[in-house]
C-alpha positions as CSV (number, residue, x, y, z in Angstrom):
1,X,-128.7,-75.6,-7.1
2,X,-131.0,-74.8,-10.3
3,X,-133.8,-71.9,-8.9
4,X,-131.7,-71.4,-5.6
5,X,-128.9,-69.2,-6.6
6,X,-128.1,-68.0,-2.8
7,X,-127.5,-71.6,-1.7
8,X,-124.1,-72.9,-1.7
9,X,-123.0,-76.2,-1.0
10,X,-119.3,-75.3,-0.3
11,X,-117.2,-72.8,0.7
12,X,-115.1,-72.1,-3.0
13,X,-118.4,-71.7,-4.7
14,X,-119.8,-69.0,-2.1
15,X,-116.1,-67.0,-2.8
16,X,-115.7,-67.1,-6.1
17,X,-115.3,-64.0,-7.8
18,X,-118.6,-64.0,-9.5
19,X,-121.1,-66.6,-7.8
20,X,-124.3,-66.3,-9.3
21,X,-124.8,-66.7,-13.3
22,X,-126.4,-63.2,-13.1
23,X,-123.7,-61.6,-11.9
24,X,-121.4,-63.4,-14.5
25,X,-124.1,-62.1,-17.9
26,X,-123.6,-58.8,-16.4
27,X,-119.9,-58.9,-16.4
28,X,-120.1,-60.0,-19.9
29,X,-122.6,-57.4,-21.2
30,X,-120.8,-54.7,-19.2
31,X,-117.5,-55.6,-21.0
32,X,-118.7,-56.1,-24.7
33,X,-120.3,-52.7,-24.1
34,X,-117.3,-50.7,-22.8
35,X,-115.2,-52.5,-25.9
36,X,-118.0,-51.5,-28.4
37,X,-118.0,-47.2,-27.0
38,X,-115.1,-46.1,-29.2
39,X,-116.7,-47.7,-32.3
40,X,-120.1,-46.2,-32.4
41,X,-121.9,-49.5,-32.8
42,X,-124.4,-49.8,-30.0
43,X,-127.7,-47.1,-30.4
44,X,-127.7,-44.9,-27.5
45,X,-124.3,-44.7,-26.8
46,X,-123.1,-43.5,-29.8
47,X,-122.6,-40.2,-28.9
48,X,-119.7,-41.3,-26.6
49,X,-117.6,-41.9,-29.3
50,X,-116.7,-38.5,-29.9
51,X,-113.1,-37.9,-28.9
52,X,-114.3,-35.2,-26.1
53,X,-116.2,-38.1,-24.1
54,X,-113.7,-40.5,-24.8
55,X,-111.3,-38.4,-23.2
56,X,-113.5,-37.9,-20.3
57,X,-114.3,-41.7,-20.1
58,X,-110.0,-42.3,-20.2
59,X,-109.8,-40.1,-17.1
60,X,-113.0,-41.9,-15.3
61,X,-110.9,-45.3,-15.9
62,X,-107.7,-43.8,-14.8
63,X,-110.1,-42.5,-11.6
64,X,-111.4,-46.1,-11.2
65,X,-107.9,-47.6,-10.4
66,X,-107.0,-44.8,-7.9
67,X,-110.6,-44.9,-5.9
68,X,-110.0,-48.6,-5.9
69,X,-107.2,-48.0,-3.9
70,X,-108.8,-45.7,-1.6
71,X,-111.1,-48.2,-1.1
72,X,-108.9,-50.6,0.2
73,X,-107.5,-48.9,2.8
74,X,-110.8,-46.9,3.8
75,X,-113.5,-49.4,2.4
76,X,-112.0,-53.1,2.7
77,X,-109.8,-51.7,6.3
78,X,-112.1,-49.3,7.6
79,X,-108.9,-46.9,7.7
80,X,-110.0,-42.7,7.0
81,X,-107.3,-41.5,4.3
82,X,-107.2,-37.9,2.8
83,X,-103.8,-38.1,1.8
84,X,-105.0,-39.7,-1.9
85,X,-103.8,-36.7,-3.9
86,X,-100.3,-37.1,-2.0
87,X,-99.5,-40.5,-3.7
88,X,-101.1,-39.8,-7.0
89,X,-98.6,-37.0,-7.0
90,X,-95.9,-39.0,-5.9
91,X,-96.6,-41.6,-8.5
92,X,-97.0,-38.5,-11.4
93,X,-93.4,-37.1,-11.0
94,X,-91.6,-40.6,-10.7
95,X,-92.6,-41.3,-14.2
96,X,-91.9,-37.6,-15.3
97,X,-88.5,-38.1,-14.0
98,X,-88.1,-41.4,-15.2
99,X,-90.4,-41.3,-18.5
100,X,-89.5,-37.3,-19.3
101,X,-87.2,-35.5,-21.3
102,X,-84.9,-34.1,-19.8
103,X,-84.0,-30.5,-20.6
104,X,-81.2,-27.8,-18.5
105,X,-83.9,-27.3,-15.5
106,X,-85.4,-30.7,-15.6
107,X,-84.4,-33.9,-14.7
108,X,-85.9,-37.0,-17.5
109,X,-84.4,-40.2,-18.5
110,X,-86.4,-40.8,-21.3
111,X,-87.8,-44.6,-20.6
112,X,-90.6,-46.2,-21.4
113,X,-93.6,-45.3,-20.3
114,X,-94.8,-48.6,-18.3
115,X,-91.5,-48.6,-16.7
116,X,-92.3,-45.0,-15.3
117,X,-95.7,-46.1,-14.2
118,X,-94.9,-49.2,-12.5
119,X,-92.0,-47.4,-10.8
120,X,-94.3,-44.5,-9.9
121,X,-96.4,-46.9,-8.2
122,X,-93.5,-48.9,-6.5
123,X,-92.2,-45.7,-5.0
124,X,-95.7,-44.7,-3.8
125,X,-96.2,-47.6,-2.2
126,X,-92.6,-47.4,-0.3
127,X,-93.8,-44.1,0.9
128,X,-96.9,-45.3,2.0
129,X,-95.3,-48.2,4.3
130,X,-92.7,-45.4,5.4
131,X,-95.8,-43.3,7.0
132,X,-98.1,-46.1,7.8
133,X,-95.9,-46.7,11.4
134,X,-97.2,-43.2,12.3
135,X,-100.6,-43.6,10.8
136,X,-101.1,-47.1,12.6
137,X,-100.8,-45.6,16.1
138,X,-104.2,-43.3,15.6
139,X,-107.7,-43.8,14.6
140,X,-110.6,-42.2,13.4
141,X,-110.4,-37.9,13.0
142,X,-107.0,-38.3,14.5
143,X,-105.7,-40.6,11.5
144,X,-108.0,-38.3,8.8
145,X,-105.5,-35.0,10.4
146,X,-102.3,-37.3,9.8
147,X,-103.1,-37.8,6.2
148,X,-104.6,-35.0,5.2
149,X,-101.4,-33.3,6.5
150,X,-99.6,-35.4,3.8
151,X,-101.3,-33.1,1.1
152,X,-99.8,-29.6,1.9
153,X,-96.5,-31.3,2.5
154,X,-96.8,-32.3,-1.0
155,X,-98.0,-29.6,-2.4
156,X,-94.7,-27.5,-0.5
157,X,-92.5,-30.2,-2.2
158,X,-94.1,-30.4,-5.4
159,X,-94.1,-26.3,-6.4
160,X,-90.5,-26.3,-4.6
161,X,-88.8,-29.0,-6.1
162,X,-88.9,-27.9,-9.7
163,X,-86.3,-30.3,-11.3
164,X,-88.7,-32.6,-11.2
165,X,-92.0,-30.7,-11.5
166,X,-91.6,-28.0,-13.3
167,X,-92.1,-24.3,-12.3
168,X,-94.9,-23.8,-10.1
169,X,-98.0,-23.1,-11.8
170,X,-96.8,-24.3,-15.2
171,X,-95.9,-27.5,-14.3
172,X,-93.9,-29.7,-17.1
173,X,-94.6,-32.0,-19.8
174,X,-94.4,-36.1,-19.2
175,X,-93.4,-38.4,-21.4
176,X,-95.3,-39.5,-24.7
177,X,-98.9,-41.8,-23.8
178,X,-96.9,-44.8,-25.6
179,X,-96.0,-48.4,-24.9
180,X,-92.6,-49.9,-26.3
181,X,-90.8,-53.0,-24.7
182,X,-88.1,-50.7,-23.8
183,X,-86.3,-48.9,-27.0
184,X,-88.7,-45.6,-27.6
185,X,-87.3,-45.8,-31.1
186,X,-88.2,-49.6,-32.1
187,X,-91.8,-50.9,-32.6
188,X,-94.4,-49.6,-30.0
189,X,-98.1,-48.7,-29.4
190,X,-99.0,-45.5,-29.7
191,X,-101.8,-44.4,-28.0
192,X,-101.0,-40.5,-28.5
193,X,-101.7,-40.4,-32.2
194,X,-104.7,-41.4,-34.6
195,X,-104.8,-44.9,-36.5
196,X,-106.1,-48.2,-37.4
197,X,-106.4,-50.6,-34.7
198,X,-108.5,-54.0,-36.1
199,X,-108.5,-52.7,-39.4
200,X,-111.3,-49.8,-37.5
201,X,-109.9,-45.8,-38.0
202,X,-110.1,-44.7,-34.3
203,X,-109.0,-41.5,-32.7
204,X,-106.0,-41.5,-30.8
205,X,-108.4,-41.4,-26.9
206,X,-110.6,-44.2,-28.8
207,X,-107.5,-46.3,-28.3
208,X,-106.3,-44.9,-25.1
209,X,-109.8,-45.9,-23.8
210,X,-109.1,-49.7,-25.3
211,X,-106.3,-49.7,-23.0
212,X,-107.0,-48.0,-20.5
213,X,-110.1,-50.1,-20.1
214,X,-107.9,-53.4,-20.1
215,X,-105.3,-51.7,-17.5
216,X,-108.5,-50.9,-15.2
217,X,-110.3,-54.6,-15.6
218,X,-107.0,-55.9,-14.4
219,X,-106.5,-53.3,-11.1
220,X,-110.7,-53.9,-10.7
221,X,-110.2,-57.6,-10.8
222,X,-107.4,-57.8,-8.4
223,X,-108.4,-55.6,-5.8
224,X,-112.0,-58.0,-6.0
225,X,-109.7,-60.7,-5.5
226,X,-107.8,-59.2,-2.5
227,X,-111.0,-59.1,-0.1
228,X,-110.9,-63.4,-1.1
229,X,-107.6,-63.8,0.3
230,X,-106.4,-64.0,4.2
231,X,-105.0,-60.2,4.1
232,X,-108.4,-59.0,2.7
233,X,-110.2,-61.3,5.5
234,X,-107.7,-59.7,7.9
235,X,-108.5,-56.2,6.7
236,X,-112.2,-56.7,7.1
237,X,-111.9,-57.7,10.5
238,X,-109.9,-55.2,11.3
239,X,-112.4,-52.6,10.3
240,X,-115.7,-54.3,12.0
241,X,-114.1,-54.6,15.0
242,X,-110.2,-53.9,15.4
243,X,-109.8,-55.4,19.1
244,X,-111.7,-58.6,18.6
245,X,-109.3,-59.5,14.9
246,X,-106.4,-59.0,17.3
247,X,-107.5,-61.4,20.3
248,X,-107.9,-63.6,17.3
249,X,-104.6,-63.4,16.0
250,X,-104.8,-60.7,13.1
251,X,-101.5,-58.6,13.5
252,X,-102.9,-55.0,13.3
253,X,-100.1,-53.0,13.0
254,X,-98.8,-55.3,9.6
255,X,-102.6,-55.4,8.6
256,X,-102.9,-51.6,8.4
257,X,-99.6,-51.0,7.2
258,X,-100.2,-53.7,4.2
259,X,-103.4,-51.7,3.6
260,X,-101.6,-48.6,3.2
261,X,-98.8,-49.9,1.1
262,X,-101.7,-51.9,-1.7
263,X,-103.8,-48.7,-1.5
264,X,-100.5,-46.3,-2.0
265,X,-99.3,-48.5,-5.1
266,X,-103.0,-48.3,-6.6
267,X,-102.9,-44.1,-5.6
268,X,-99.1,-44.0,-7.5
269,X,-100.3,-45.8,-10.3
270,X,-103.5,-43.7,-11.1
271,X,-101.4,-40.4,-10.8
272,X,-98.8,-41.7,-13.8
273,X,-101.6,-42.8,-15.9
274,X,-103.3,-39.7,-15.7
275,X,-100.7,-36.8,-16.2
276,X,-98.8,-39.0,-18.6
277,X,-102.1,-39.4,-20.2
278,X,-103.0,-35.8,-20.3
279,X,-98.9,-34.6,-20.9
280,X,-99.4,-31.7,-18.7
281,X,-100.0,-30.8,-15.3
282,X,-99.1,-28.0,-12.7
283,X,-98.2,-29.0,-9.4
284,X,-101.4,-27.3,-7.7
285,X,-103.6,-30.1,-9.4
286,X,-102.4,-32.6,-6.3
287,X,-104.5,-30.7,-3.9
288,X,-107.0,-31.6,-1.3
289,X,-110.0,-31.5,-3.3
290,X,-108.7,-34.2,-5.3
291,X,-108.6,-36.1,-2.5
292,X,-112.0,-35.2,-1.6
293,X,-113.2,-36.1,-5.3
294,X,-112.2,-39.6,-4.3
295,X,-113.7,-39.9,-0.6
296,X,-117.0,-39.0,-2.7
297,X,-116.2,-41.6,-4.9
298,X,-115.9,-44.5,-2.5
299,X,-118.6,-42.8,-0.2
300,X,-121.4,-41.9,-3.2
301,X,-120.7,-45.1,-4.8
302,X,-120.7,-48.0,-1.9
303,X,-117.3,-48.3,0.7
304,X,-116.3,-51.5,0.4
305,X,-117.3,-52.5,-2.9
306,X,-115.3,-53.0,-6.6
307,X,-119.3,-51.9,-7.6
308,X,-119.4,-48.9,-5.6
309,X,-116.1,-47.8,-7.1
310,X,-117.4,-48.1,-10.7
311,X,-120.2,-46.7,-10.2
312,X,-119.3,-44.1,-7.5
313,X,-116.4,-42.9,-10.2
314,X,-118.8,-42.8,-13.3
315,X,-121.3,-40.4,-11.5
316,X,-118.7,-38.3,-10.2
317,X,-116.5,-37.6,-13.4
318,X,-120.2,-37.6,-15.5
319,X,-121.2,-35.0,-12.8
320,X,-119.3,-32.2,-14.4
321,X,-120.5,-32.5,-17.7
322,X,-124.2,-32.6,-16.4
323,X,-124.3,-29.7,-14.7
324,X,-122.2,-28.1,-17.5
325,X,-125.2,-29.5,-20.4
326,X,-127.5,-28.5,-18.0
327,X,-126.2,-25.1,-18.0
328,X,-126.2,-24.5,-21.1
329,X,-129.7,-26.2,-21.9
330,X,-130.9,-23.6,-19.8
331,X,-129.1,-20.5,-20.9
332,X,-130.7,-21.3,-24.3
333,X,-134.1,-21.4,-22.6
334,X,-133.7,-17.9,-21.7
335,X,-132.3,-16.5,-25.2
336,X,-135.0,-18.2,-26.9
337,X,-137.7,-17.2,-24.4
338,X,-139.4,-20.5,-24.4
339,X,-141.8,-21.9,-21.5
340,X,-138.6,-22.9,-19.5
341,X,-137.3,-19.2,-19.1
342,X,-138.7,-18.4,-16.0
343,X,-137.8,-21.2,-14.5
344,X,-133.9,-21.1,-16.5
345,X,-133.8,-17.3,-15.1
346,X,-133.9,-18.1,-11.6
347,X,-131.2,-20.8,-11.4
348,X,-128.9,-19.1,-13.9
349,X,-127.8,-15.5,-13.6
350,X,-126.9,-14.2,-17.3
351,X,-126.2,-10.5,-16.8
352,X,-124.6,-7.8,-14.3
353,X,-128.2,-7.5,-12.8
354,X,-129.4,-10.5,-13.2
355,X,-130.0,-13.1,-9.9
356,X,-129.8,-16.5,-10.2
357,X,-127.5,-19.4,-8.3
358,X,-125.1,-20.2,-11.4
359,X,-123.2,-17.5,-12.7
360,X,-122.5,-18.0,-16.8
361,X,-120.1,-14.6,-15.9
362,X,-116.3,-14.8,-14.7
363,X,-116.8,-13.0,-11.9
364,X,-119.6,-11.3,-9.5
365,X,-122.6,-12.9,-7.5
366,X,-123.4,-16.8,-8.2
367,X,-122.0,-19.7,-8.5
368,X,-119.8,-20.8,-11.5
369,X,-119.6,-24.4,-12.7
370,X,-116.3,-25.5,-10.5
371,X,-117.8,-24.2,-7.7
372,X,-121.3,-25.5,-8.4
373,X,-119.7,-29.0,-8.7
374,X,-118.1,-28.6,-5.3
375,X,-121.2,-27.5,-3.9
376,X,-123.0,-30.7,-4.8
377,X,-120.2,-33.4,-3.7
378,X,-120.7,-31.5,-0.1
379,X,-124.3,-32.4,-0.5
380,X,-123.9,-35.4,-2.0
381,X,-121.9,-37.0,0.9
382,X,-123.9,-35.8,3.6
383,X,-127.1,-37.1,1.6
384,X,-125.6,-40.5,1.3
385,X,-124.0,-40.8,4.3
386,X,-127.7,-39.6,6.2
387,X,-129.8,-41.5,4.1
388,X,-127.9,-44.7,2.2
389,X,-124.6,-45.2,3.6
390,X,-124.5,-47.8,1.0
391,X,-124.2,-46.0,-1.6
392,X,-125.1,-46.0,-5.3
393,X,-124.2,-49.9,-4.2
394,X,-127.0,-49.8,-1.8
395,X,-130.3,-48.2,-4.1
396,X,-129.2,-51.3,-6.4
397,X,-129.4,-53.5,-3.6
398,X,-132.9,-52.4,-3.0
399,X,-133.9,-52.8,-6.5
400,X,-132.8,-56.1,-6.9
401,X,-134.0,-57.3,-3.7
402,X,-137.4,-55.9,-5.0
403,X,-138.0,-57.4,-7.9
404,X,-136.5,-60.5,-6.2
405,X,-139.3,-60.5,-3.7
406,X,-142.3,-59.1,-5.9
407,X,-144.9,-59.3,-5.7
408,X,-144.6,-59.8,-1.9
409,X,-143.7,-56.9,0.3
410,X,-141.1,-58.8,2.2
């Protein structure tokens, strides 16, 4: 009704994907302002299309789709995984072996690249309902042990089976960021080179972003979808209270392992986009701090929510580059001796004798930038987690439910 927008009259309007008309104009503006980025168009936000931020805004897409799957099984199912980096790694070196070329110590086929992606996710998946029998029968910590073991036997397999990864440390190349129906030699996409797309010059990550951004709208939009339908329903109640869904009929064992399975497919997918779209990566990059990137994803943004995993992902892979300007902003403070020095000499150390917490040297006392990162995810999650367990999802909340209610308190 016109002035009520909370008040539904039957049950399809209340589930729709987007109920209110607010939430649709947002949708809209969101999406003809992640078209316009690689063009330069929009004031403000012109600075993003420089191929270094497109680049980074490719790999916070790519990030989207596999903290969407984490959120599945840990937000939608209530299920603790650390094993993300496992399946993302799985789902890498099925399209290297598939999409790859294949040279005396490697093993490639050569196909196209969506072939290798989808198969890469396909195979994750499979893994993922071959481990979720063991996973299912524990809980909690025990369940977080279980799949964080999955990561160190990943990373054993990955710098040990080197026909398919490549030696360790090195790693090996994928196959080209392209899209063909299936001969690489006929007409394709290619999303690895520079051109005109719409009659507009763009870089070759201005149209990786284009598609990338379609590719992520369609994972976003479907996992939205998924907590509409009976196994999303069945996932929620299994995570609000797990013995109450099953005196009502929810089969937990098939709900978890379904969870794992979706959440594996999204993990194997992610992992092919992103080394095929960066063409190199050693095995070592599969590690448990990737998986910890994503549980402060899903927790920083809002468990639970296709929101929270936007926004969760774009303040985590924006993070970096922050603290990096930031660095640097300062460090100029101090050469030019302006009225931020003092202040810029205390939280960055520039010389041998020199204190401060960030370290601009290679080595010696301080924090560098990596580490400085890792540092502040810690805090990040235990800030959240203490204070809005809602996330980034959850300070929105209270802003719109603010302005909804001024100029009354409550």
């Amino acid at each position: 009704m016109r002035g009520r927008p909370l008040l539904y009259v039957d049950y399809e309007a209340e589930q729709s994907l987007f109920p209110t008309n607010a939430q649709k104009a947002l949708v809209v503006i969101g999406a003809l302002l992640a078209i316009s980025v690689p063009f330069g168009v929009v004031p403000g936000m012109r600075f993003m299309a420089s191929p270094g931020w497109l680049q980074l805004l490719v790999i916070a897409l790519i990030f989207m789709i596999g903290a969407a799957g984490l959120n599945i099984v840990t937000g939608m199912a209530g299920q603790v995984s650390l094993g993300h980096a496992f399946f993302m790694g799985i789902g890498a070196y099925t399209t290297a072996a598939l999409s790859g070329s294949p040279t005396e110590a490697l093993w490639g086929l050569e196909l196209p690249m969506w072939l290798g992606v989808l198969a890469g996710g396909l195979i994750a998946a499979a893994v993922g309902i071959l481990v979720a029998p063991t996973a299912v029968r524990v809980r909690g910590l025990y369940l977080a042990i279980v799949t964080l073991g999955l990561v160190f036997i990943g990373q054993h397999l990955f710098r040990n089976w080197n026909q398919v990864a490549g030696i360790p440390e090195l790693g090996r190349d994928w196959g080209p960021f392209q899209l063909a129906l299936w001969d690489i030699d006929g007409p394709r996409i290619d999303l690895s080179s520079d051109g005109e797309w719409f009659g507009v010059f763009l870089p070759s990550e201005g149209k990786s972003f284009l598609f990338m951004l379609v590719v992520t709208a369609i994972f976003l939009l479907a996992a939205k979808n998924l907590a509409r339908t009976r196994i999303g329903r069945s996932f929620a109640a299994i995570r609000d209270r797990d013995i109450a869904a099953e005196v009502m009929g929810v089969n937990e064992s098939r709900a978890k392992t379904q969870a794992f399975a979706i959440s594996s497919f999204y993990a194997g997918v992610a992992g092919a986009l992103y080394a095929t779209f960066l063409g190199f990566l050693p095995p070592e990059q599969w590690s448990l701090f990737l998986s910890v990137q994503f549980i402060a994803i899903v927790l920083i943004g809002g468990a639970g929510t296709v929101v929270g995993v936007v926004l969760g992902t774009l303040f985590i892979q924006l993070l970096p580059r922050i603290v990096e300007n930031s660095t640097d902003f300062l460090s100029h403070q101090i050469e030019a001796d302006t009225w931020l020095a003092p202040l810029a000499d205390i939280v960055i150390k520039t010389g041998s004798g020199d204190f401060g917490v960030l370290s601009l040297e290679a080595a010696g006392a301080g924090l560098s930038i990596f580490q400085a990162n890792t540092v502040i995810y810690g805090l990040l999650i235990a800030v959240f987690l203490i204070f809005e367990p809602l996330g980034l999802y959850g300070i929105w909340l209270r802003i719109r439910n603010y302005w909804k209610g001024w100029p009354f308190s409550y």
